[in-house]
mmCIF file of the N, C-alpha and C atoms, coordinates in Angstrom:
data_MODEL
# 
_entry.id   MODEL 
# 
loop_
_atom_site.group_PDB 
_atom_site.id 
_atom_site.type_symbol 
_atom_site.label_atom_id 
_atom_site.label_alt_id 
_atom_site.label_comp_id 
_atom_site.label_asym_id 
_atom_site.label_entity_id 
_atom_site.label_seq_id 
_atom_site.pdbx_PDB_ins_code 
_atom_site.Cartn_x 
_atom_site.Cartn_y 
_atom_site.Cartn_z 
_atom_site.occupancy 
_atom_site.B_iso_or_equiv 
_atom_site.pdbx_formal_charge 
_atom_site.auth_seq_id 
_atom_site.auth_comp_id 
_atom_site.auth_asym_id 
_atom_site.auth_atom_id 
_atom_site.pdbx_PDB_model_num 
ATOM 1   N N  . UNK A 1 1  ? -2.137  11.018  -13.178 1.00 0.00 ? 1  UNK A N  1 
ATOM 2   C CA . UNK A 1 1  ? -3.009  9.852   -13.241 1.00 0.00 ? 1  UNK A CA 1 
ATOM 3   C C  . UNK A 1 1  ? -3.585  9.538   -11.863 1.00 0.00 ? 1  UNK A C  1 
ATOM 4   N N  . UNK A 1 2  ? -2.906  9.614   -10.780 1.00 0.00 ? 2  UNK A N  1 
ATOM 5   C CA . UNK A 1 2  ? -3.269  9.628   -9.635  1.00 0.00 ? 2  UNK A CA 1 
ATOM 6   C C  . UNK A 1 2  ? -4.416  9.933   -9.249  1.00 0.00 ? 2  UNK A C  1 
ATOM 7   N N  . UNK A 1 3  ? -4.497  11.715  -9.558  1.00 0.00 ? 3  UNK A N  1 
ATOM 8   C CA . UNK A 1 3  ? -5.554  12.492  -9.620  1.00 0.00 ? 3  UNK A CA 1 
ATOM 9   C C  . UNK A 1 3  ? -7.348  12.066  -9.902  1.00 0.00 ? 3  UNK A C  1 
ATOM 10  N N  . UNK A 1 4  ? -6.775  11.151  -11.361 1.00 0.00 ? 4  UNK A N  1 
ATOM 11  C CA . UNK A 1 4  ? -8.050  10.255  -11.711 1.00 0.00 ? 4  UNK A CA 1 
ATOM 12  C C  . UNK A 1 4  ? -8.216  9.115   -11.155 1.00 0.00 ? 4  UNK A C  1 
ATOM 13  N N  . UNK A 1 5  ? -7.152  8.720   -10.724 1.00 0.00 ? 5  UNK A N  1 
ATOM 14  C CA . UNK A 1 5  ? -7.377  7.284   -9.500  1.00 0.00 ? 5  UNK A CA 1 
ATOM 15  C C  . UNK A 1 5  ? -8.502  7.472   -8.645  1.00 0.00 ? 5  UNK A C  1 
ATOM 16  N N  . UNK A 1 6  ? -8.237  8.853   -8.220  1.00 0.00 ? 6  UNK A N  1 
ATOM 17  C CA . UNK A 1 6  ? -8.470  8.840   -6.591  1.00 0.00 ? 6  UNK A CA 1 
ATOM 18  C C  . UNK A 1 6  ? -10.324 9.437   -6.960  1.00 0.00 ? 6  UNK A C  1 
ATOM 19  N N  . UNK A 1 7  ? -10.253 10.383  -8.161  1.00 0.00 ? 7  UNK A N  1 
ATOM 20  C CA . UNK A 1 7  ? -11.960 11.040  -8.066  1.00 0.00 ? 7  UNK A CA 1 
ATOM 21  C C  . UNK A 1 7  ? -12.746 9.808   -8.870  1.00 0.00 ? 7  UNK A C  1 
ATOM 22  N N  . UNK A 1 8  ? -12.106 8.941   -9.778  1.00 0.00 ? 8  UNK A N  1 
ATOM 23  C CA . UNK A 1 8  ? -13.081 7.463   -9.831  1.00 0.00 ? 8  UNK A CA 1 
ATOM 24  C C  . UNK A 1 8  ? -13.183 6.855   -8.262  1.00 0.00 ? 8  UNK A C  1 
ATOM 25  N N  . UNK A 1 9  ? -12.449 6.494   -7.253  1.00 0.00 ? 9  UNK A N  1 
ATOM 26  C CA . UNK A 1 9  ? -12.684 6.001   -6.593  1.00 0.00 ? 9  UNK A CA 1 
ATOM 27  C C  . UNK A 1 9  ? -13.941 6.657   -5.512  1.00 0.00 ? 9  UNK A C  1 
ATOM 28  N N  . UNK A 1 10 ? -13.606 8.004   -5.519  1.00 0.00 ? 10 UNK A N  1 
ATOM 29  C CA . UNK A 1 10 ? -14.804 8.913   -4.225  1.00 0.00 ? 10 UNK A CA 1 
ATOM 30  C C  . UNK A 1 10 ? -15.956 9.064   -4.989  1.00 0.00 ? 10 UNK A C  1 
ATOM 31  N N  . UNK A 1 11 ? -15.753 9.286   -6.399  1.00 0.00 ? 11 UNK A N  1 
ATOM 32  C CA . UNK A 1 11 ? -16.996 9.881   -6.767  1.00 0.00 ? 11 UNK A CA 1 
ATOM 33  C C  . UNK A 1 11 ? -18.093 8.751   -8.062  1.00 0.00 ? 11 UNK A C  1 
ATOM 34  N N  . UNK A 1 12 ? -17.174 7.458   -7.868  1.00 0.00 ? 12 UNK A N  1 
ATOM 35  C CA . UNK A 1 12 ? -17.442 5.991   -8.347  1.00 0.00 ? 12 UNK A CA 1 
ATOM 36  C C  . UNK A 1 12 ? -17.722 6.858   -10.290 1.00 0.00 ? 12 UNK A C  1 
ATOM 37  N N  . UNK A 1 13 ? -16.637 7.598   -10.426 1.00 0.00 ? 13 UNK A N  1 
ATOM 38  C CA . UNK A 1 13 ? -16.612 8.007   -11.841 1.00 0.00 ? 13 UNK A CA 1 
ATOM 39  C C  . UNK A 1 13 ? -16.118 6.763   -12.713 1.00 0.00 ? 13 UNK A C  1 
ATOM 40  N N  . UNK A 1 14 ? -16.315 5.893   -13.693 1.00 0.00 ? 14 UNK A N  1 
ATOM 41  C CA . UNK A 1 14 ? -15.984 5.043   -14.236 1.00 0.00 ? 14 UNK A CA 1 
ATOM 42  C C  . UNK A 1 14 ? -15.194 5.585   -15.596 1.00 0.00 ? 14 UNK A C  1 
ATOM 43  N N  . UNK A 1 15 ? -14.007 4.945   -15.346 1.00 0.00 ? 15 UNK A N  1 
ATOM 44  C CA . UNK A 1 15 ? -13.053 5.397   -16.348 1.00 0.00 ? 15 UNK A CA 1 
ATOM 45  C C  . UNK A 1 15 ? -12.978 4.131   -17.771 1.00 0.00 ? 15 UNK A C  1 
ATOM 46  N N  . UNK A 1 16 ? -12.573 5.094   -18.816 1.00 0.00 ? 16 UNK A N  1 
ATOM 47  C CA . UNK A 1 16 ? -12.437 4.492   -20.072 1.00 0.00 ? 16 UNK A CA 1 
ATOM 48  C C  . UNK A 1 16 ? -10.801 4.073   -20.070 1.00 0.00 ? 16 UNK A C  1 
ATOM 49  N N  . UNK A 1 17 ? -10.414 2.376   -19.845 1.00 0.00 ? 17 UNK A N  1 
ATOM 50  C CA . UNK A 1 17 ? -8.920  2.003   -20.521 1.00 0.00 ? 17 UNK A CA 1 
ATOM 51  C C  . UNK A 1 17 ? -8.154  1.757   -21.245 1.00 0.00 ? 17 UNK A C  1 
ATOM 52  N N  . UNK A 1 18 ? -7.458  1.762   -22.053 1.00 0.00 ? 18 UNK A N  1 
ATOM 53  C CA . UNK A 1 18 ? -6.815  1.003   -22.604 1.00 0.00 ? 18 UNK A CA 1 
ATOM 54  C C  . UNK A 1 18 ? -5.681  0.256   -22.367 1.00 0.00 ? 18 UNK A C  1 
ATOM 55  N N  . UNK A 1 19 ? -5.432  -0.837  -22.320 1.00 0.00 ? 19 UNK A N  1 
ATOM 56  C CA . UNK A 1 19 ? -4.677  -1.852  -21.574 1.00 0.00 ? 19 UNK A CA 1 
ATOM 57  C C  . UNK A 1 19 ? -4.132  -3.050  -22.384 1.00 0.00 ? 19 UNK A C  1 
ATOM 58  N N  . UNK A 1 20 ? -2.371  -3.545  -21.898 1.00 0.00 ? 20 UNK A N  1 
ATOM 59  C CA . UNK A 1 20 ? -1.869  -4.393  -22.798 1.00 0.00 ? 20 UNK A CA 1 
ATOM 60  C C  . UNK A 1 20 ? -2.056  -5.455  -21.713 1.00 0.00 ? 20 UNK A C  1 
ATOM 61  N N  . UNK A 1 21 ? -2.811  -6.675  -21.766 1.00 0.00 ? 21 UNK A N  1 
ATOM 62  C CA . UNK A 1 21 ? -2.603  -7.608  -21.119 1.00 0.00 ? 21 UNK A CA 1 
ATOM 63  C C  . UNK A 1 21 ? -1.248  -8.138  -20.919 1.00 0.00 ? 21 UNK A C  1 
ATOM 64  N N  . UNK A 1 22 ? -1.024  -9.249  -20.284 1.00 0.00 ? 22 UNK A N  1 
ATOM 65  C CA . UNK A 1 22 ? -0.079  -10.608 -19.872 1.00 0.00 ? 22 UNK A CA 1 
ATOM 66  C C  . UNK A 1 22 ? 0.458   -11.090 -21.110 1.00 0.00 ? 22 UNK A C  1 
ATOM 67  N N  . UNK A 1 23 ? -0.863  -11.006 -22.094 1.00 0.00 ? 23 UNK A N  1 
ATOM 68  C CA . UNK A 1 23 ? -0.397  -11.837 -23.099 1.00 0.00 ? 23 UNK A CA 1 
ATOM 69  C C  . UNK A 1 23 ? -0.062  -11.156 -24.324 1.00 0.00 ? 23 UNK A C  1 
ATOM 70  N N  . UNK A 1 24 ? -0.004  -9.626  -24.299 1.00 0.00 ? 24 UNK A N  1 
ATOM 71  C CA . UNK A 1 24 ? 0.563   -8.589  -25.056 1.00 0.00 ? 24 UNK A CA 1 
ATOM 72  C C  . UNK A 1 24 ? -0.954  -8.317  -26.067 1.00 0.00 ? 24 UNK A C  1 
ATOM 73  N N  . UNK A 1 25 ? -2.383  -8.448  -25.605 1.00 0.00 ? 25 UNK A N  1 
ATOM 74  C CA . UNK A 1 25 ? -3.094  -8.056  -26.218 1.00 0.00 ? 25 UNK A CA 1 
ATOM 75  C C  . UNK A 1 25 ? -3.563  -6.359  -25.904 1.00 0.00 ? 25 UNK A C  1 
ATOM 76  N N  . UNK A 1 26 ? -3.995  -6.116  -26.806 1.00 0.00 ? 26 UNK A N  1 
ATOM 77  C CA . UNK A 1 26 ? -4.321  -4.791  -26.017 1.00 0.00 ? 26 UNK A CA 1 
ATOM 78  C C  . UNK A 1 26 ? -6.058  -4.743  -26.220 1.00 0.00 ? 26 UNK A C  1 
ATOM 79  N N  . UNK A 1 27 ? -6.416  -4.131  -25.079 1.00 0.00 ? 27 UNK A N  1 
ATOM 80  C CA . UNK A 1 27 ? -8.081  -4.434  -24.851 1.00 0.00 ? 27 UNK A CA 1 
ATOM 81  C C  . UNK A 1 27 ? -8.656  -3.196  -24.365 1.00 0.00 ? 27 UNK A C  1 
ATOM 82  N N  . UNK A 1 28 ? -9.421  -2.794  -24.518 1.00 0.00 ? 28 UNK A N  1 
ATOM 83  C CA . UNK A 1 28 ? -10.025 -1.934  -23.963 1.00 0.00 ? 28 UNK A CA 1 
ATOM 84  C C  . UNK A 1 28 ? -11.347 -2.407  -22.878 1.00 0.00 ? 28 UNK A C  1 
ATOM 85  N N  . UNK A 1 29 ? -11.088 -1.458  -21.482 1.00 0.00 ? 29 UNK A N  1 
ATOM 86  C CA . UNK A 1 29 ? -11.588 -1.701  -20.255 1.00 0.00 ? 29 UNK A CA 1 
ATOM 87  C C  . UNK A 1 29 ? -12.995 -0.362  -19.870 1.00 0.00 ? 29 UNK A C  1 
ATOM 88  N N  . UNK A 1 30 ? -13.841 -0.880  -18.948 1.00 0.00 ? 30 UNK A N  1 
ATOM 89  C CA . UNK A 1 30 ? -14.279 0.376   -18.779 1.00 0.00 ? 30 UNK A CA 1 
ATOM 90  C C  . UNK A 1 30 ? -14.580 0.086   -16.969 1.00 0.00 ? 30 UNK A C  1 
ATOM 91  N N  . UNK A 1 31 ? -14.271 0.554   -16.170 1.00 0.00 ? 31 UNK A N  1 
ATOM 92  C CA . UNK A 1 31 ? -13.892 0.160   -14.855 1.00 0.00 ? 31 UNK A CA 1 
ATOM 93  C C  . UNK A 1 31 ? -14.256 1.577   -13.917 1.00 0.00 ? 31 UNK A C  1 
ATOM 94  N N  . UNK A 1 32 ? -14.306 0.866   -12.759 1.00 0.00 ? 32 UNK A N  1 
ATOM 95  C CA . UNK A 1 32 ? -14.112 2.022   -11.681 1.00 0.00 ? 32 UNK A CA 1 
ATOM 96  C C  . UNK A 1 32 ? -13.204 1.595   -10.218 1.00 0.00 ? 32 UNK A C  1 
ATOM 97  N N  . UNK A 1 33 ? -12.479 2.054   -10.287 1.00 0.00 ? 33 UNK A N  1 
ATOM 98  C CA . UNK A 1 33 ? -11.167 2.296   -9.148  1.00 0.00 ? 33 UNK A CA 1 
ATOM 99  C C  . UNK A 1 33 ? -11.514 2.189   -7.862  1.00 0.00 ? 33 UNK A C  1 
ATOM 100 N N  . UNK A 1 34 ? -11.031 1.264   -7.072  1.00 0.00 ? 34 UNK A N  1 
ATOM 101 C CA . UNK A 1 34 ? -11.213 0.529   -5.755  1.00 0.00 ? 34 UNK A CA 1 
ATOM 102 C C  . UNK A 1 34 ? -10.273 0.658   -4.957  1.00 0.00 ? 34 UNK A C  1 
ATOM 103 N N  . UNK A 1 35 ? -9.264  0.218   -5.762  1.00 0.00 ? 35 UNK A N  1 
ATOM 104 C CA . UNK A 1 35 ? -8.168  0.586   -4.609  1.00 0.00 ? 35 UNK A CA 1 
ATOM 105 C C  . UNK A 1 35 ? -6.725  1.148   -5.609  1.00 0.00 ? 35 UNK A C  1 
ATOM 106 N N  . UNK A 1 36 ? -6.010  1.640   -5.422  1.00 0.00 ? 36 UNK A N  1 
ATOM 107 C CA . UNK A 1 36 ? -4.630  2.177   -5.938  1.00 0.00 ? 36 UNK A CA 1 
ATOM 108 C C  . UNK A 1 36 ? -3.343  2.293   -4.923  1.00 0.00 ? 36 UNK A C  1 
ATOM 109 N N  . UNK A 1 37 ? -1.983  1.588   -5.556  1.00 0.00 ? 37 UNK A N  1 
ATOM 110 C CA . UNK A 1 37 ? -0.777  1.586   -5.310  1.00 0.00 ? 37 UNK A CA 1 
ATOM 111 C C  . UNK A 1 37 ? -0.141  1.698   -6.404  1.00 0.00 ? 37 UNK A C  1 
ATOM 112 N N  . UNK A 1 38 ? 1.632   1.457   -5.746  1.00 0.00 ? 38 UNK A N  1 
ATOM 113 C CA . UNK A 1 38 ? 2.455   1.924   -6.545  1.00 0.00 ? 38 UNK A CA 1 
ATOM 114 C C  . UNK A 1 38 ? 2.461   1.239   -8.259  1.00 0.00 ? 38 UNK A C  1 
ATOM 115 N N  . UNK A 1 39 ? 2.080   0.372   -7.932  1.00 0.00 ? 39 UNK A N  1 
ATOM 116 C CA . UNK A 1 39 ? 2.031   -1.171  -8.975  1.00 0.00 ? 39 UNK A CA 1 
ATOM 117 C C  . UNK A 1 39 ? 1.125   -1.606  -9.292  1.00 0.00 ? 39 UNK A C  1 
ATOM 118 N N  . UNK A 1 40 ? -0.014  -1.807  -8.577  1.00 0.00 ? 40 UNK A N  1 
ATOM 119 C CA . UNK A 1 40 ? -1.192  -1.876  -9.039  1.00 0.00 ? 40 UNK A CA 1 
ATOM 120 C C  . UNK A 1 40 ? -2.231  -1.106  -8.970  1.00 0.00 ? 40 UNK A C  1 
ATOM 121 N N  . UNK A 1 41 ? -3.776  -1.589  -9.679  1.00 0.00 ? 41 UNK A N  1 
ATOM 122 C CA . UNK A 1 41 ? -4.828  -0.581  -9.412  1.00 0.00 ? 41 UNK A CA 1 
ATOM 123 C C  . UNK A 1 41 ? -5.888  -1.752  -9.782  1.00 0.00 ? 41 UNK A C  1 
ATOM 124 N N  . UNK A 1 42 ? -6.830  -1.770  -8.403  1.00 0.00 ? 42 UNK A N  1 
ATOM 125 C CA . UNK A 1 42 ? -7.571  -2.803  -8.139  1.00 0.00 ? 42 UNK A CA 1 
ATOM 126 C C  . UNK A 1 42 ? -8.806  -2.268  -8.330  1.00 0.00 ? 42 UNK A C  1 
ATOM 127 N N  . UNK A 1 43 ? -9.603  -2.777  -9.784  1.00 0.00 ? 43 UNK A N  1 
ATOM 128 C CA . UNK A 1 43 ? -11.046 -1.892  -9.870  1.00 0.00 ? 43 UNK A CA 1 
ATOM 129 C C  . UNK A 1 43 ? -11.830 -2.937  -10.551 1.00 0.00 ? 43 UNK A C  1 
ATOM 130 N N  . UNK A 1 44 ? -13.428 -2.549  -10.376 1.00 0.00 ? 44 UNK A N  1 
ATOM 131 C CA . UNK A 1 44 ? -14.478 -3.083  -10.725 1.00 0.00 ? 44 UNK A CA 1 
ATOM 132 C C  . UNK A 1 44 ? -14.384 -3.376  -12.577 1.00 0.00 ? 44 UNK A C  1 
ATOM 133 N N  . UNK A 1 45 ? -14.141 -4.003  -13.087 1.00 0.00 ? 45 UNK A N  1 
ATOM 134 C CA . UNK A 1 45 ? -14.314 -3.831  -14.694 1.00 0.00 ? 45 UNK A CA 1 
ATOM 135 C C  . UNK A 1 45 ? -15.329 -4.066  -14.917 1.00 0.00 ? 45 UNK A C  1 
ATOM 136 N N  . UNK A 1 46 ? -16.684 -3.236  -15.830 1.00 0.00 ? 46 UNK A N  1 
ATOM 137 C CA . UNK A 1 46 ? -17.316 -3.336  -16.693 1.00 0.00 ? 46 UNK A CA 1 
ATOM 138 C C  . UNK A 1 46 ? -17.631 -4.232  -17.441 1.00 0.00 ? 46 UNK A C  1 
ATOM 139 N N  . UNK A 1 47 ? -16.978 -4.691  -18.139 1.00 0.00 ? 47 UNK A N  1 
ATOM 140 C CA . UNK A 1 47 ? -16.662 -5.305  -19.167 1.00 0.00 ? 47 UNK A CA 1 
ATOM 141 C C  . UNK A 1 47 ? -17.004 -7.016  -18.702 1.00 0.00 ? 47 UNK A C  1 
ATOM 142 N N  . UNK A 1 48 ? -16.066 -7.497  -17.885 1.00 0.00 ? 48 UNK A N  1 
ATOM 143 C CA . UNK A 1 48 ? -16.149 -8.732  -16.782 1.00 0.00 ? 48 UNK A CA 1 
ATOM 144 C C  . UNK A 1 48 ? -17.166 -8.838  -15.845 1.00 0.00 ? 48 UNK A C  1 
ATOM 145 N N  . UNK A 1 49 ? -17.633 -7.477  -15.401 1.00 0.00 ? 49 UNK A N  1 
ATOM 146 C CA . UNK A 1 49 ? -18.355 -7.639  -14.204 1.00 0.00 ? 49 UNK A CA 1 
ATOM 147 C C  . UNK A 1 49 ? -17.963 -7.935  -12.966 1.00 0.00 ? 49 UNK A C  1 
ATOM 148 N N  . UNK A 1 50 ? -16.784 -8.219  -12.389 1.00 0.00 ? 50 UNK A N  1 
ATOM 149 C CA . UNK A 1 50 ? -16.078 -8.398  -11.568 1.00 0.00 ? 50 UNK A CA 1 
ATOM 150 C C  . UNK A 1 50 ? -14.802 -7.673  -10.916 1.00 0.00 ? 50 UNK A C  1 
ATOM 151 N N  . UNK A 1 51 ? -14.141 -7.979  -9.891  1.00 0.00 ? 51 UNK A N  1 
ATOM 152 C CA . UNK A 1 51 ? -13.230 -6.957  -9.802  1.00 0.00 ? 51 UNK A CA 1 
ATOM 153 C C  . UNK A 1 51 ? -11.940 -7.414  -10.359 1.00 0.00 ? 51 UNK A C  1 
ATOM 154 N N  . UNK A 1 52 ? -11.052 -6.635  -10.801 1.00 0.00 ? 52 UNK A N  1 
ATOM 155 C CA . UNK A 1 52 ? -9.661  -6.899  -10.913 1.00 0.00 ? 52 UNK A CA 1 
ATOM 156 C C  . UNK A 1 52 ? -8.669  -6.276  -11.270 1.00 0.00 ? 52 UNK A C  1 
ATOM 157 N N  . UNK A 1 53 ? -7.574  -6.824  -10.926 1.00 0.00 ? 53 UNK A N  1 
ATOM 158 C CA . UNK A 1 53 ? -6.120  -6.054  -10.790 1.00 0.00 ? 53 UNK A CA 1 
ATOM 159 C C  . UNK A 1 53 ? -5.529  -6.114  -12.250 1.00 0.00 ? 53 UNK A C  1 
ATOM 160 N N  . UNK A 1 54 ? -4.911  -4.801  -12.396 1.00 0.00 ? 54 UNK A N  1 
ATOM 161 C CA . UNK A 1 54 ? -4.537  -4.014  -13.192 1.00 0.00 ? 54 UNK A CA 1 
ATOM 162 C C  . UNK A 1 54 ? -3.214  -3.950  -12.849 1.00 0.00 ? 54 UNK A C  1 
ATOM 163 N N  . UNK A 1 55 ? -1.962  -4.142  -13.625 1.00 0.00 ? 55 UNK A N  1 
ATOM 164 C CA . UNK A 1 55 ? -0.580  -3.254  -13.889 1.00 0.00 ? 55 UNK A CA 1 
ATOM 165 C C  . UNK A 1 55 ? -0.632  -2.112  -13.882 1.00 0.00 ? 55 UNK A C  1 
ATOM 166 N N  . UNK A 1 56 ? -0.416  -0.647  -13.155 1.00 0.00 ? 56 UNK A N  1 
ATOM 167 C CA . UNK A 1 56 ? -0.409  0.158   -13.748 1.00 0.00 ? 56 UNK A CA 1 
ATOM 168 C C  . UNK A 1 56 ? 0.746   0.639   -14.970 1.00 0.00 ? 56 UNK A C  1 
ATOM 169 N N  . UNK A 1 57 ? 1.733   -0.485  -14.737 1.00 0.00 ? 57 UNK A N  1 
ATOM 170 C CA . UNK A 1 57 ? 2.493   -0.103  -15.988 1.00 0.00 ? 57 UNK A CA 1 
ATOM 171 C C  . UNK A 1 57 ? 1.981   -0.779  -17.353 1.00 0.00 ? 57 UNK A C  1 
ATOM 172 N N  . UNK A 1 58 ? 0.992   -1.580  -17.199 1.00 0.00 ? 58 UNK A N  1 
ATOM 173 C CA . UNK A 1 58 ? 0.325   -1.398  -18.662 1.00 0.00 ? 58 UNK A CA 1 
ATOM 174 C C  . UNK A 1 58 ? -0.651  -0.908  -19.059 1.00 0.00 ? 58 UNK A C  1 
ATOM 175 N N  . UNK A 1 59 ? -1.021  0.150   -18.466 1.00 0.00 ? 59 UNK A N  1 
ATOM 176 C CA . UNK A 1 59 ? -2.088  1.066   -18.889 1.00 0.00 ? 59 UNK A CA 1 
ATOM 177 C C  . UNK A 1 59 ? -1.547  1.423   -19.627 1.00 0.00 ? 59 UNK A C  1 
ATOM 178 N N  . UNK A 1 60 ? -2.041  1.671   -20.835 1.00 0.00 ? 60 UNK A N  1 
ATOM 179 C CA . UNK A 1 60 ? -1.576  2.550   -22.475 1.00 0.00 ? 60 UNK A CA 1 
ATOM 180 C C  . UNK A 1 60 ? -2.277  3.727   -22.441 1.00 0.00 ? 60 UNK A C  1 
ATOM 181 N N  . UNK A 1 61 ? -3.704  4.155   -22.012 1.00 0.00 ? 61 UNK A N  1 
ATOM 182 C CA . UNK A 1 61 ? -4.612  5.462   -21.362 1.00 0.00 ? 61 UNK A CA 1 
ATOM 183 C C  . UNK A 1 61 ? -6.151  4.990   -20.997 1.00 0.00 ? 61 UNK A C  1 
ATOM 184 N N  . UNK A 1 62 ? -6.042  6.190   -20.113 1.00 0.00 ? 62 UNK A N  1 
ATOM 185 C CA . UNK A 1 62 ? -7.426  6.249   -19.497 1.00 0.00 ? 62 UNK A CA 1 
ATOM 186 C C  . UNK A 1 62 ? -7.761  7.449   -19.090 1.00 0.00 ? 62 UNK A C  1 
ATOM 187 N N  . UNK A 1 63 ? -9.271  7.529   -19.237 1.00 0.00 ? 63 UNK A N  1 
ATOM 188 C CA . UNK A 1 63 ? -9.803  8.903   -18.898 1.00 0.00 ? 63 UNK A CA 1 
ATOM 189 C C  . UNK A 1 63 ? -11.147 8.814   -18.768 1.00 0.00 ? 63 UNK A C  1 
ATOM 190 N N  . UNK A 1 64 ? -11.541 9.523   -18.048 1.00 0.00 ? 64 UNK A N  1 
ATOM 191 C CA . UNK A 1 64 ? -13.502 9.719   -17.552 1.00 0.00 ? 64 UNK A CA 1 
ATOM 192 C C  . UNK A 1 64 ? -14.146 9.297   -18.594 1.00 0.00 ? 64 UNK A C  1 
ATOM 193 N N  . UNK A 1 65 ? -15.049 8.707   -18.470 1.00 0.00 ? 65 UNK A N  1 
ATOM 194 C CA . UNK A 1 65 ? -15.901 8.266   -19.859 1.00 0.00 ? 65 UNK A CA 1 
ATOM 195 C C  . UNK A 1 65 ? -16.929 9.381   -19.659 1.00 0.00 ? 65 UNK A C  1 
ATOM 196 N N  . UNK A 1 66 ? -17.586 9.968   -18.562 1.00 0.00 ? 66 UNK A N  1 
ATOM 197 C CA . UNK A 1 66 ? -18.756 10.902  -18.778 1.00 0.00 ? 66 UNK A CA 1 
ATOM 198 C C  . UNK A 1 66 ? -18.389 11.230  -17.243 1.00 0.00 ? 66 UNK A C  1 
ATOM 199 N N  . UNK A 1 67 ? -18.919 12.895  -17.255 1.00 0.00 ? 67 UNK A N  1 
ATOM 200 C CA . UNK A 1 67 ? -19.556 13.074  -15.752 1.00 0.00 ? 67 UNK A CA 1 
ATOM 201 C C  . UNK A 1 67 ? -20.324 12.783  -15.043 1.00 0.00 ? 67 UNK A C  1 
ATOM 202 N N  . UNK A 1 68 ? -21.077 12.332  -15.901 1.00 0.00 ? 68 UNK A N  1 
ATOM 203 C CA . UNK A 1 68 ? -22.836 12.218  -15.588 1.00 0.00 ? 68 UNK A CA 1 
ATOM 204 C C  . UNK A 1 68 ? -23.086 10.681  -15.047 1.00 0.00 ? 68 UNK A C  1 
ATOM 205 N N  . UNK A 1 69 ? -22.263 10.040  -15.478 1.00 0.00 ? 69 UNK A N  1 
ATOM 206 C CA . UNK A 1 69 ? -22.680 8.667   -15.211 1.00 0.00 ? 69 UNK A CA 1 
ATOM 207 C C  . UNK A 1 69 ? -21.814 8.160   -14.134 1.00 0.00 ? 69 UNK A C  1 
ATOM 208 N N  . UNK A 1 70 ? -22.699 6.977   -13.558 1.00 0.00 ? 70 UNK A N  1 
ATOM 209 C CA . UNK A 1 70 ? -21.745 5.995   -12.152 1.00 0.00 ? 70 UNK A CA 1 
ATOM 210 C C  . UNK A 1 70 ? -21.909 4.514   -12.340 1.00 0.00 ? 70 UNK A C  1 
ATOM 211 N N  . UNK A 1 71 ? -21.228 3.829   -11.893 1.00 0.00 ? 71 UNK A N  1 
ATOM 212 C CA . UNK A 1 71 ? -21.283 2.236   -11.496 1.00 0.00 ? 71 UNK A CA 1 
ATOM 213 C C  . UNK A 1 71 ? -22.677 1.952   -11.619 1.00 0.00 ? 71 UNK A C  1 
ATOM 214 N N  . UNK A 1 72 ? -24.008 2.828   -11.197 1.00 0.00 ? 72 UNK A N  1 
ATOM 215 C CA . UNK A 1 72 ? -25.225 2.304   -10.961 1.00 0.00 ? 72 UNK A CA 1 
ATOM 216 C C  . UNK A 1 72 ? -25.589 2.531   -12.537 1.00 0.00 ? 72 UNK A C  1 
ATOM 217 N N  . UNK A 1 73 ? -25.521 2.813   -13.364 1.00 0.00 ? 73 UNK A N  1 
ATOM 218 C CA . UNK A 1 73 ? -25.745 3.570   -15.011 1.00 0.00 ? 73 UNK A CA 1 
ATOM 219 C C  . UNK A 1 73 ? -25.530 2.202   -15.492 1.00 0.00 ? 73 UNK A C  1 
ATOM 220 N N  . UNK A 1 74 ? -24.716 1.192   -15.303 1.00 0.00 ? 74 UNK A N  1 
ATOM 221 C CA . UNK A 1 74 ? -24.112 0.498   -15.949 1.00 0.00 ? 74 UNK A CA 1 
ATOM 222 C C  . UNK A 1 74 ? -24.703 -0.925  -15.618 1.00 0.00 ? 74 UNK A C  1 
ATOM 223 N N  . UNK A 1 75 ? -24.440 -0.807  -14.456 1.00 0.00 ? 75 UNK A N  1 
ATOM 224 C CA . UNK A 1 75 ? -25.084 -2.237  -13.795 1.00 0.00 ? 75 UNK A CA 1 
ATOM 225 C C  . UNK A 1 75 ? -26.864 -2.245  -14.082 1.00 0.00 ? 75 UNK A C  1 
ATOM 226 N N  . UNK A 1 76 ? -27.630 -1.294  -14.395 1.00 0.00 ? 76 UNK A N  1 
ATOM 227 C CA . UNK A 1 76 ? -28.768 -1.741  -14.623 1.00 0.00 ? 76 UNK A CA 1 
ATOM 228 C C  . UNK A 1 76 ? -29.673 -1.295  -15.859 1.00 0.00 ? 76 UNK A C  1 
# 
């Protein structure tokens, strides 16, 4: 997972999530990766438009949504 941490973050690849919130919902995210640690993962969401922190222990999955596309695809 790392692996995809790190080429969303250099290559602003926006990844597809799936995620159990705080409040045990599960939601789907579409984001791009800003920063990464052991515990968290601090990225742009899609979805919100804003940035924010992520559990990585509640990621349920994620993976590249396209090659082709970036942060700029989305925003305009």
């Amino acid at each position: 997972m790392d692996g995809l941490f790190i080429r969303s973050m250099e290559e602003k690849i926006p990844l597809d999530m799936i995620y159990l919130g705080n409040n045990k919902e599960i939601t789907q995210r579409k984001l791009i990766i800003k920063e990464v640690n052991d515990k968290y993962i601090y990225a742009y969401c899609l979805l919100r438009k804003q940035f924010r922190t992520f559990k990585r222990e509640n990621i349920l999955s994620i993976l590249p949504i396209s090659e082709t596309y970036s942060m700029n695809h989305y925003l305009h």
